[in-house]
C-alpha positions as CSV (number, residue, x, y, z in Angstrom):
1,X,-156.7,154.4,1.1
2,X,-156.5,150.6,1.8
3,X,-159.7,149.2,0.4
4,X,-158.6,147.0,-2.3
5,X,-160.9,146.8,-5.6
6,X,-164.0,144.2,-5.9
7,X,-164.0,142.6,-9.1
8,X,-167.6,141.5,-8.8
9,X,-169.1,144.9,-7.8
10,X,-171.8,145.6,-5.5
11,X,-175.4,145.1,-6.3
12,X,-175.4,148.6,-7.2
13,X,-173.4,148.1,-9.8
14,X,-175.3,145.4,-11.4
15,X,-178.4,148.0,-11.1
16,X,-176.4,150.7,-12.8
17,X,-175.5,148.7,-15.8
18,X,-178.7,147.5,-16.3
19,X,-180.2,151.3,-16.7
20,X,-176.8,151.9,-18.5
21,X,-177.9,149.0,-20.9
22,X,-181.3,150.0,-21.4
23,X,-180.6,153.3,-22.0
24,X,-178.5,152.5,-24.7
25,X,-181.4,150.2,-26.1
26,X,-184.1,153.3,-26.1
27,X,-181.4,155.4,-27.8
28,X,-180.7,152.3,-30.5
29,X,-184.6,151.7,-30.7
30,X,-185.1,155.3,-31.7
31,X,-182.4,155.7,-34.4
32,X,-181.1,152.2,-35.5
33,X,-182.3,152.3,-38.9
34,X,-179.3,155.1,-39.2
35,X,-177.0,152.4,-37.7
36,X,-177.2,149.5,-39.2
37,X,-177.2,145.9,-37.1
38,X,-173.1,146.0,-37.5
39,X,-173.2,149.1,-35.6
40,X,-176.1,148.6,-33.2
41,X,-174.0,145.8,-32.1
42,X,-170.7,147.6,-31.7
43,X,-172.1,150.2,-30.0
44,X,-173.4,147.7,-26.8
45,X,-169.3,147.5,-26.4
46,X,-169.6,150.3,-24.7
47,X,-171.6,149.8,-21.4
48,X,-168.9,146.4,-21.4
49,X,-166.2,148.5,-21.2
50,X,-167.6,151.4,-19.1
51,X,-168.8,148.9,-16.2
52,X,-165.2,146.9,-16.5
53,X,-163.4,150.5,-15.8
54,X,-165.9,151.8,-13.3
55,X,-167.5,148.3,-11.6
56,X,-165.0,145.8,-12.4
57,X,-165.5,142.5,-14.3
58,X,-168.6,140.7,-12.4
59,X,-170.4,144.2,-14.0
60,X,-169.2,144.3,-17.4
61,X,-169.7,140.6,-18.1
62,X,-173.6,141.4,-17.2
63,X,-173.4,144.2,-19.9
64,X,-172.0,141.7,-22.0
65,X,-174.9,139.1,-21.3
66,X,-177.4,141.9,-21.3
67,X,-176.2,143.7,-24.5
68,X,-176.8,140.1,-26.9
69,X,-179.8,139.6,-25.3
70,X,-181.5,143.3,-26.1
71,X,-179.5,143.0,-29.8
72,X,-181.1,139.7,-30.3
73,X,-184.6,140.3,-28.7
74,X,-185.2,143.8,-30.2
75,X,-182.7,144.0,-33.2
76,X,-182.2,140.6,-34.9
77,X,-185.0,139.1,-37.0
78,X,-187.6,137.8,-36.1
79,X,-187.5,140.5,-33.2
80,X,-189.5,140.5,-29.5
81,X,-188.1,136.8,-29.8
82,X,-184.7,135.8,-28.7
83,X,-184.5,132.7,-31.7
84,X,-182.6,133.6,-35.0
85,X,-183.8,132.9,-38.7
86,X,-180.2,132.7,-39.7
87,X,-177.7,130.9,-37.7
88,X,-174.9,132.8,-38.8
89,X,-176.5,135.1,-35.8
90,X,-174.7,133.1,-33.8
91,X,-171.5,132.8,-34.6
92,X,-171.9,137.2,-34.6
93,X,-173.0,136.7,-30.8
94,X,-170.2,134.2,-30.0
95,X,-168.3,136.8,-31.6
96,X,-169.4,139.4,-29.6
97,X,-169.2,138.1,-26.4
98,X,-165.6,137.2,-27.0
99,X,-164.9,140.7,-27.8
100,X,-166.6,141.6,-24.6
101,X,-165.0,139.3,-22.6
102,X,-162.0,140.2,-24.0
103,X,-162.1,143.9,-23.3
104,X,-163.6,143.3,-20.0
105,X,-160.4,141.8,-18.9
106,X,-158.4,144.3,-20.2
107,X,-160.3,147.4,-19.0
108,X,-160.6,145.4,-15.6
109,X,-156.5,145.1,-15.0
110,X,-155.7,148.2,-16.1
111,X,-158.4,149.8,-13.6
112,X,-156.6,147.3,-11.1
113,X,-153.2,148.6,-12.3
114,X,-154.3,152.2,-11.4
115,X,-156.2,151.0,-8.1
116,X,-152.0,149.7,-7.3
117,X,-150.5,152.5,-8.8
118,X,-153.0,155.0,-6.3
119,X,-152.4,152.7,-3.6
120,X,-148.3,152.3,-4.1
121,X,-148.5,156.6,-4.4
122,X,-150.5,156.6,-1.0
123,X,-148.3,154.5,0.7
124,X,-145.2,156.3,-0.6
125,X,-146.9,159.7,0.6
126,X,-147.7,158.6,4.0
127,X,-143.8,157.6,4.3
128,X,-143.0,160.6,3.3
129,X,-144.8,162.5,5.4
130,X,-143.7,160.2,8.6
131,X,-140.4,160.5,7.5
132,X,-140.5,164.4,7.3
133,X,-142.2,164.8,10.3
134,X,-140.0,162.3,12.8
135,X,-136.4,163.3,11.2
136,X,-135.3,166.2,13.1
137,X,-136.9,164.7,16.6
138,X,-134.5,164.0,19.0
139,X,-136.8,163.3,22.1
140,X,-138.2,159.6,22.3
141,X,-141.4,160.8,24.0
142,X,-142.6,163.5,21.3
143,X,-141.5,161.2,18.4
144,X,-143.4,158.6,19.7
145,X,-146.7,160.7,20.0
146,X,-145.9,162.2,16.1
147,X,-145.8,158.3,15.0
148,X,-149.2,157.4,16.6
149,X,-150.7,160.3,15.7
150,X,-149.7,160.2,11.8
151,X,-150.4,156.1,11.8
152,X,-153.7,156.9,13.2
153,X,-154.7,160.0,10.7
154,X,-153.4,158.2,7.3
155,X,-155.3,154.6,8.3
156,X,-158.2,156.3,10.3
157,X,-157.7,154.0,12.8
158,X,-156.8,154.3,17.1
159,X,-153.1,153.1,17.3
160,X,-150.4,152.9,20.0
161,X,-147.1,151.6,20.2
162,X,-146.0,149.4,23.3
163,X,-142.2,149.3,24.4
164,X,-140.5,146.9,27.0
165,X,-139.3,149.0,30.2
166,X,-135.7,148.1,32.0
167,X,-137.4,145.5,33.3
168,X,-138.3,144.0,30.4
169,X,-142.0,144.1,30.8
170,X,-144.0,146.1,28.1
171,X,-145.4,149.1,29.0
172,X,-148.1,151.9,27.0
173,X,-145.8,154.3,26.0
174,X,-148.0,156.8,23.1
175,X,-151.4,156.5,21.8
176,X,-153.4,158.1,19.9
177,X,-155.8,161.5,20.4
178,X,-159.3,158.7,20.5
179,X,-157.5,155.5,21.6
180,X,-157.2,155.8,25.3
181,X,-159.7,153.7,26.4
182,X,-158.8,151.2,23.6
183,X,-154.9,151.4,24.3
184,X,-155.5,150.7,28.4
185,X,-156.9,147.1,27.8
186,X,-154.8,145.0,29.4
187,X,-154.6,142.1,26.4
188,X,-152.7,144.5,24.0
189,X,-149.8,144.0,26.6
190,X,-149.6,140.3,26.4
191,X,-150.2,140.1,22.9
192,X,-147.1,143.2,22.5
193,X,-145.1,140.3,24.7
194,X,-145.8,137.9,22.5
195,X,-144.8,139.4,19.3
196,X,-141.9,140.8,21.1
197,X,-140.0,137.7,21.2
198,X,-141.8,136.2,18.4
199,X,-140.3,139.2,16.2
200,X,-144.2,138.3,14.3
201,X,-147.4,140.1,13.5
202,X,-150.4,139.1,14.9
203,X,-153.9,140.0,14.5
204,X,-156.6,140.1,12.1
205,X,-156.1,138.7,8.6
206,X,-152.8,136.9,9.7
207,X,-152.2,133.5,11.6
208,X,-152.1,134.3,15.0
209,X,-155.2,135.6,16.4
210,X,-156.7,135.9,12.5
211,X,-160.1,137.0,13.7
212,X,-159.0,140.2,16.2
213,X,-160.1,143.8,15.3
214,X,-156.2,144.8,16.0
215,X,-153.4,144.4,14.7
216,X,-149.8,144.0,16.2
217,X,-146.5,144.8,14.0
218,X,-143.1,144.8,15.6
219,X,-141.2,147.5,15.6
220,X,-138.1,145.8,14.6
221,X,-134.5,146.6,13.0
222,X,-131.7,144.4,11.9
223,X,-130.6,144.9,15.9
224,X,-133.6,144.3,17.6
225,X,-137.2,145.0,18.6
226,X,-137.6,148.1,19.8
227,X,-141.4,147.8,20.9
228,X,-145.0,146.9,18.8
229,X,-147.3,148.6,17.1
230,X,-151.1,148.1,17.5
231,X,-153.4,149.4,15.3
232,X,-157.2,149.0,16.1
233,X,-158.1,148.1,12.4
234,X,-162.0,147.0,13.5
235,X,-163.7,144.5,11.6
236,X,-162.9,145.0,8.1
237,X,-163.0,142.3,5.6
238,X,-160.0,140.0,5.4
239,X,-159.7,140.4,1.7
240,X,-158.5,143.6,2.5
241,X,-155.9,143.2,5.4
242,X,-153.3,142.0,3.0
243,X,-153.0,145.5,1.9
244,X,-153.4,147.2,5.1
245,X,-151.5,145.0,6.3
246,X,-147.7,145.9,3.9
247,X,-149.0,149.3,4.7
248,X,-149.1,149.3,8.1
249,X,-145.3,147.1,8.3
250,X,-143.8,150.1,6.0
251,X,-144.9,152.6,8.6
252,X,-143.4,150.4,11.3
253,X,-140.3,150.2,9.6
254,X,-139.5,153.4,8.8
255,X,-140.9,154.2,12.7
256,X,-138.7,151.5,14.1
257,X,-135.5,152.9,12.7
258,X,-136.4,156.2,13.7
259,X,-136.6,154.6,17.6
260,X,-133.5,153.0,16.9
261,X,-131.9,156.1,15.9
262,X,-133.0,158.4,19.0
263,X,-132.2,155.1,21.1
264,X,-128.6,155.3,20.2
265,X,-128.3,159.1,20.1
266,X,-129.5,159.0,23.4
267,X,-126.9,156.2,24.6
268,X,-124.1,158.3,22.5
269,X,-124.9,161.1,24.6
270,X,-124.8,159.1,28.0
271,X,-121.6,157.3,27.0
272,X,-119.9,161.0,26.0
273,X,-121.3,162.6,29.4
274,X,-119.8,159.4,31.1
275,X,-116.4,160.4,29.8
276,X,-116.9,163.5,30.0
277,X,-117.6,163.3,33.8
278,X,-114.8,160.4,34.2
279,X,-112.2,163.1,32.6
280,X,-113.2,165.7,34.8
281,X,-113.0,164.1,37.8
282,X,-109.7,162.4,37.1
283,X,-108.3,166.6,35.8
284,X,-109.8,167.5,39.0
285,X,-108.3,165.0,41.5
286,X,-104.6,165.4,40.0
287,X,-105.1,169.1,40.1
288,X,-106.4,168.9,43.5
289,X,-103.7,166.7,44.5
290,X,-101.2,169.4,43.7
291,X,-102.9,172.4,44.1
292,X,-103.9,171.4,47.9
293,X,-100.9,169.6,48.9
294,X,-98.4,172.6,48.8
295,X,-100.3,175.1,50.6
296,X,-101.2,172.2,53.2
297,X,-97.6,171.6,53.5
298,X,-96.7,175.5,54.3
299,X,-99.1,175.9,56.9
300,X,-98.1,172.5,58.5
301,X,-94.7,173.5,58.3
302,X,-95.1,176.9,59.3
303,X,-97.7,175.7,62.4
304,X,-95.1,173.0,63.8
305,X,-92.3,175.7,64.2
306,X,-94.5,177.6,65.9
307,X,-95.2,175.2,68.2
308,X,-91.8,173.1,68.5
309,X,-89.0,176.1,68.5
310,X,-91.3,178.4,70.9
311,X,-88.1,179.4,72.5
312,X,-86.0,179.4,68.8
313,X,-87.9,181.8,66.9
314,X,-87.9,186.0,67.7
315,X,-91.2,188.5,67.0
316,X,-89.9,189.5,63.6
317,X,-90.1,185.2,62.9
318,X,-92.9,184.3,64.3
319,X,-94.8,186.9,62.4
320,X,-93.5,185.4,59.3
321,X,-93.9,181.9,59.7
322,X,-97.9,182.8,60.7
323,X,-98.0,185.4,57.5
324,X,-97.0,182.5,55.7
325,X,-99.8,180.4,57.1
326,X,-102.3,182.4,56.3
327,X,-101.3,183.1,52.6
328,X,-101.2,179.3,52.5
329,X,-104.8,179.0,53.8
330,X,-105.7,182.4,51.7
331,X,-104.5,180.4,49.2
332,X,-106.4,177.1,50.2
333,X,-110.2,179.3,50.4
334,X,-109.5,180.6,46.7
335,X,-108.8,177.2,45.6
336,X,-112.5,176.1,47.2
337,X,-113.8,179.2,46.2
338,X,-113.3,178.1,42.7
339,X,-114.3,174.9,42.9
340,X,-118.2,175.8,44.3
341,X,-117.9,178.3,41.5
342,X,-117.5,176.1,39.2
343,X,-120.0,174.0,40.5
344,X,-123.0,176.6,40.3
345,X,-121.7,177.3,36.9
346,X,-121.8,173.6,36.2
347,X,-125.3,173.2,38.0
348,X,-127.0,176.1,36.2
349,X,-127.0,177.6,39.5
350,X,-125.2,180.9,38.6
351,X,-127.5,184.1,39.9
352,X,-126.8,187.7,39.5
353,X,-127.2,189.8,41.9
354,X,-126.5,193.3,39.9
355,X,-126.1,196.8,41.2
356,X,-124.5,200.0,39.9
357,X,-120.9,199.9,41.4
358,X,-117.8,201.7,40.7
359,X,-115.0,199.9,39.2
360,X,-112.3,201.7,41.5
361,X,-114.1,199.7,44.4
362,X,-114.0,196.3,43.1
363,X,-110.4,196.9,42.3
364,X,-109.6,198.2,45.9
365,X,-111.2,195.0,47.8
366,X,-109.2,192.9,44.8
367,X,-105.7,194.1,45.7
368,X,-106.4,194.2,49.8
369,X,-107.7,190.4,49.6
370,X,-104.1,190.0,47.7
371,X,-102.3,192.4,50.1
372,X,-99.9,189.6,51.4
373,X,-98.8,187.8,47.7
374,X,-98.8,191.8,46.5
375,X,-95.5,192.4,48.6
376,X,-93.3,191.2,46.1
377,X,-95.0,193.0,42.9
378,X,-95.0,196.8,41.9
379,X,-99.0,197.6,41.1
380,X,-99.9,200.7,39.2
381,X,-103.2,201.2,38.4
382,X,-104.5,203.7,35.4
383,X,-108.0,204.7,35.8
384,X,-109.9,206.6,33.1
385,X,-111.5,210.2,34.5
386,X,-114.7,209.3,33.2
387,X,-115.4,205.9,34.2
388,X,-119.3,205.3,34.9
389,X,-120.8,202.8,37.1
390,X,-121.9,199.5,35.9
391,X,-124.2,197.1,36.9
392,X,-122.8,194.0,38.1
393,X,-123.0,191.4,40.8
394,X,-119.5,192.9,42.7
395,X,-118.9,189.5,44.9
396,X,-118.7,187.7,41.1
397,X,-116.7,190.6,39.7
398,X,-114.1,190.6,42.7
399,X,-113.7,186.7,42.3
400,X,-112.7,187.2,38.7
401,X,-110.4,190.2,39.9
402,X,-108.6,187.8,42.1
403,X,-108.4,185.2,39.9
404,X,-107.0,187.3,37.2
405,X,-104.8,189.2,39.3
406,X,-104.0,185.8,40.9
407,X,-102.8,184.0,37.7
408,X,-100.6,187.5,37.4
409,X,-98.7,186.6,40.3
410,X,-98.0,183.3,40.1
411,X,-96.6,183.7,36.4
412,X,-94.5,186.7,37.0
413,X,-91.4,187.0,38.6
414,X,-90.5,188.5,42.1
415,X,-89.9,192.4,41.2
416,X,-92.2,192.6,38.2
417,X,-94.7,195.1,37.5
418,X,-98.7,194.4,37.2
419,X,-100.6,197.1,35.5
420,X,-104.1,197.4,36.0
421,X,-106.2,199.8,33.5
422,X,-109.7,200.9,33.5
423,X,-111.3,202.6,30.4
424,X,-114.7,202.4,28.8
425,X,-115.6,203.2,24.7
426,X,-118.9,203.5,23.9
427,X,-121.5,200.7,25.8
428,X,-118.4,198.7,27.1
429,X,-116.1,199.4,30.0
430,X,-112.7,197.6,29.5
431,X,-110.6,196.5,32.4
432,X,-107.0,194.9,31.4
433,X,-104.7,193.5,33.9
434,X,-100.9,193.2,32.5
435,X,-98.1,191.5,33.7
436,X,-94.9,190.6,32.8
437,X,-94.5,187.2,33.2
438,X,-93.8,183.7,31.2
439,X,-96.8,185.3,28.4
440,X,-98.9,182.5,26.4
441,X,-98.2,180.5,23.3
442,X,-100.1,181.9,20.6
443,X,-102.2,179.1,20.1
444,X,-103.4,178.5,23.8
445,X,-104.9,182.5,24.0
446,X,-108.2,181.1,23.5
447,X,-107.8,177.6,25.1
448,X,-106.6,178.8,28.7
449,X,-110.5,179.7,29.1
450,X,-111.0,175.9,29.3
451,X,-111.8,174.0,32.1
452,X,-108.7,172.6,33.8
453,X,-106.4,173.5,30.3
454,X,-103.0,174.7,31.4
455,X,-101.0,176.5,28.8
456,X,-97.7,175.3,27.3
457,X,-95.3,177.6,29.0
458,X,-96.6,177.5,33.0
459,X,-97.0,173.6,33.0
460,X,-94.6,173.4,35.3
461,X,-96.3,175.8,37.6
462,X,-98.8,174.1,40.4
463,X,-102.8,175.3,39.4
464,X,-105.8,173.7,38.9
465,X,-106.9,175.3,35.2
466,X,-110.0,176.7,36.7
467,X,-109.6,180.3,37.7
468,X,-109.6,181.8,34.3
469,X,-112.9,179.2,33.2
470,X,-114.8,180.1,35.8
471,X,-114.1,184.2,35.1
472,X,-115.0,183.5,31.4
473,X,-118.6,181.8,32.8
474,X,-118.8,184.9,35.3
475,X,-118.0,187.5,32.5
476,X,-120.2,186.2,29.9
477,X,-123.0,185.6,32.6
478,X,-123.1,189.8,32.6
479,X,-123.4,190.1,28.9
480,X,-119.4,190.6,28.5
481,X,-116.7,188.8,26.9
482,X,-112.9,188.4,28.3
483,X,-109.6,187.2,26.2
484,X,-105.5,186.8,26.6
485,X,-103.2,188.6,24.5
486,X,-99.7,189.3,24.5
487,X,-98.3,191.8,26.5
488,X,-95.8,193.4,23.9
489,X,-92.7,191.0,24.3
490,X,-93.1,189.9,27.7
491,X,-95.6,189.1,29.9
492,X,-99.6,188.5,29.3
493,X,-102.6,190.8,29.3
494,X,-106.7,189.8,30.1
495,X,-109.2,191.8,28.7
496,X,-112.4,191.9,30.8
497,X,-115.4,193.9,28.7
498,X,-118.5,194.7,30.7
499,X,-121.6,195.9,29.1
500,X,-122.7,199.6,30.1
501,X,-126.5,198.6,30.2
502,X,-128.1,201.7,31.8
503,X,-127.4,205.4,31.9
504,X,-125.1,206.4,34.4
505,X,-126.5,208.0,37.8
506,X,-126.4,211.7,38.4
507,X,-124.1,211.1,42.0
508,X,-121.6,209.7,40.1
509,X,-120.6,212.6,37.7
510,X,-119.9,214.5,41.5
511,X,-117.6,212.7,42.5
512,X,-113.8,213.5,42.3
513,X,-111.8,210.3,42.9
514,X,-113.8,208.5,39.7
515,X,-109.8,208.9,37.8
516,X,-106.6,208.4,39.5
517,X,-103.3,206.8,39.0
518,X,-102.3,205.2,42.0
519,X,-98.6,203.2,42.7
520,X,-99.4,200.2,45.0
């Protein structure tokens, strides 16, 4: 697609015309008294223009040259001699040749217009196709390999493309399927250094390092250079290169800004992790701050009196100053408990571990981890007759229990009630814990899922904003879904939808305790 058009032909070109001529003159010979001389000589016009279209203009000024001399040697009296009994003769050949020269020329640019015109529509294609195939790529590695690959295939040359490390030293980054042994010479890196901070091509057919077989573009935007292309572009004539040359800096362009692009993408997303990570931590020391340093406080508190006022404090006192330690450090262990949940969550490090359970279970071992923060709080609990097991990891299910039930403590007042309902339609079992507490703002229902978001209405109330998160990663982890609602006109109620994903076992239809309604 880059070889650009000789105007002078090849020999076999000049060898073509020549039968082209003289077959023209046996076809004449036979049936030029029908023509006429006017005629005869017209009709040599058209090996002119057919070599100027096909060959170029070295060719068709031969035909010229050849078609006077067969019109004067076999035509024009006296023939099988190349003088003239009438000079007028003359002034027809002069004529002639000016028409064939004429011609010539103009067949000869417009075959050179189309030669641009094909060459303009290949360059344009093999954008395109670059552009199509590196637009969507968001990995630097991959679209480096697509760019080699595609400059090699349209140029049918080995290329590779060179970029500087942190360091600043180039290093091979992509090269093409063939070019590995080509692309490991050690020169291509000092030459890439050299047209790195040049911002300059070198190699063949330019002014540094004219006679190479490679060539080196820099891949360069307004910004920067990102890195150099080399393109191993052998030993092809240097008529040529200036061609293959705007070819070759139009694919590095267009691959240059596509770098760029992915560069900066890349550095958006490190940037946005950065304060993404700088946010969380600074949520998750305040939060920590306030979450730790009240329970810290009660057990200090509660500790020291135990061991100052030994002689002070009766049975009935002692046992509440060390229940009220450890619902301080019950209280403490759920708050790390979250945290390294959130951390496997965070990690990717979330594993199931599922087995068929019963839902009455998980809600038993729930509510005796709570016993001590339950004293204050009338429990009913509403299970369906018909519940079935469900698989489920029950360690992860309890900790979402806790935390839901947790969050329904905290918010409520001293006296309240805290329903908890069991019920399953169709492939989903539902369990909803209600209380009657402060409720949620109608547009934070969806947001308290967020990590470390406290609603509107509890602000005021010490947490850390990552119980409910980490229950919405636990819940969706089983194939569920969990949500907030309003609990009529008072209070809150969380939805907890677990998926039903195998048939229930045969023990479990035998046994009588699967429904009850129970007053805790």
């Amino acid at each position: 697609m880059v070889n650009k058009t000789n105007e002078f032909g090849s020999w076999k070109s000049y060898v073509n015309t020549a039968l082209f001529i003289a077959a023209v003159t046996l076809f004449l010979k036979a049936f030029g008294p029908f023509f006429g001389l006017v005629n005869i000589a017209l009709l040599y016009l058209f090996p002119v223009l057919f070599s100027a279209v096909r060959w170029g203009r070295g060719p068709s000024f031969f035909a010229a040259g050849m078609g006077v001399l067969s019109f004067d040697f076999l035509f024009v009296p006296p023939t099988f001699s190349l003088t003239v009994s009438d000079l007028r003769y003359l002034i027809s050949f002069i004529v002639f040749l000016s028409v064939a020269a004429l011609t010539a020329n103009l067949a000869s640019k417009l075959r050179s217009q189309i030669h641009q015109a094909q060459q303009r529509e290949a360059s344009t294609a093999a954008l395109y196709a670059l552009s199509s195939k590196i637009t969507a790529i968001s990995d630097l590695d991959v679209l480096l390999n697509q760019i080699v690959q595609h400059v090699s295939d349209t140029l049918d040359a080995k290329a590779a493309i060179i970029l500087p490390n942190q360091l600043g030293e180039q290093q091979l980054e992509a090269y093409s399927k063939d070019g590995g042994d080509w692309a490991s010479d050690e020169s291509h890196l000092s030459i890439a250094a050299w047209v790195n901070k040049h911002n300059a091509i070198a190699g063949r057919g330019t002014l540094t390092l004219g006679e190479s077989s490679d060539l080196h573009v820099p891949l360069a935007t307004d910004q920067q250079v990102h890195g150099v292309l080399a393109v191993h572009v052998g030993d092809r004539n240097l008529s040529d290169m200036s061609e293959l040359i705007r070819i070759i800096e139009a694919l590095s362009d267009l691959a240059a800004v596509a770098i760029s692009r992915v560069k900066l993408a890349n550095e958006a997303k490190v940037a946005q992790l950065t304060a993404e990570s700088e946010k969380l931590r600074t949520a998750l020391l305040d939060s920590l701050s306030h979450e730790l340093r009240t329970p810290l406080a009660t057990i200090i508190g509660s500790v020291t009196g135990l061991l100052e006022g030994e002689d002070v404090f009766g049975p009935e006192d002692r046992r509440e100053l060390l229940l009220t330690t450890r619902e301080g450090a019950t209280r403490m262990n759920r708050l790390v408990g979250n945290l390294l949940g959130m951390v496997r969550i965070e990690s990717g490090m979330l594993r199931l571990n599922k087995q068929w359970c019963g839902v009455e279970d998980i809600v038993g071992v729930a509510l005796t981890q709570l016993n001590d923060a339950l004293l204050h709080r009338k429990v009913n609990i509403h299970l369906a007759p018909d519940l079935p097991s469900v698989p489920m990891d029950e360690v992860l299910i309890e900790q979402v229990l806790i935390n839901v039930i947790s969050n329904a403590i905290k918010y409520s007042p001293d006296g309240s009630e805290i329903v908890i309902e069991a019920d399953h339609k169709q492939d989903m079992l539902d369990l909803t814990i209600k209380d009657e507490g402060a409720g949620i703002a109608s547009g934070d229902l969806e947001r308290v899922f967020e990590k470390f978001y406290r609603g509107h209405l509890t602000k005021h109330i010490p947490g850390t904003g990552l119980g409910l998160a980490i229950c919405k990663s636990i819940v969706e982890a089983h194939g569920g879904h969990i949500a907030a609602m309003n609990n009529g006109d008072r209070g809150t109620a969380i939805r907890i939808s677990l998926p039903l994903q195998f048939a229930e076992k045969d023990g479990d239809r035998n046994d009588n305790h699967r429904g009850e309604d129970l007053n805790h």
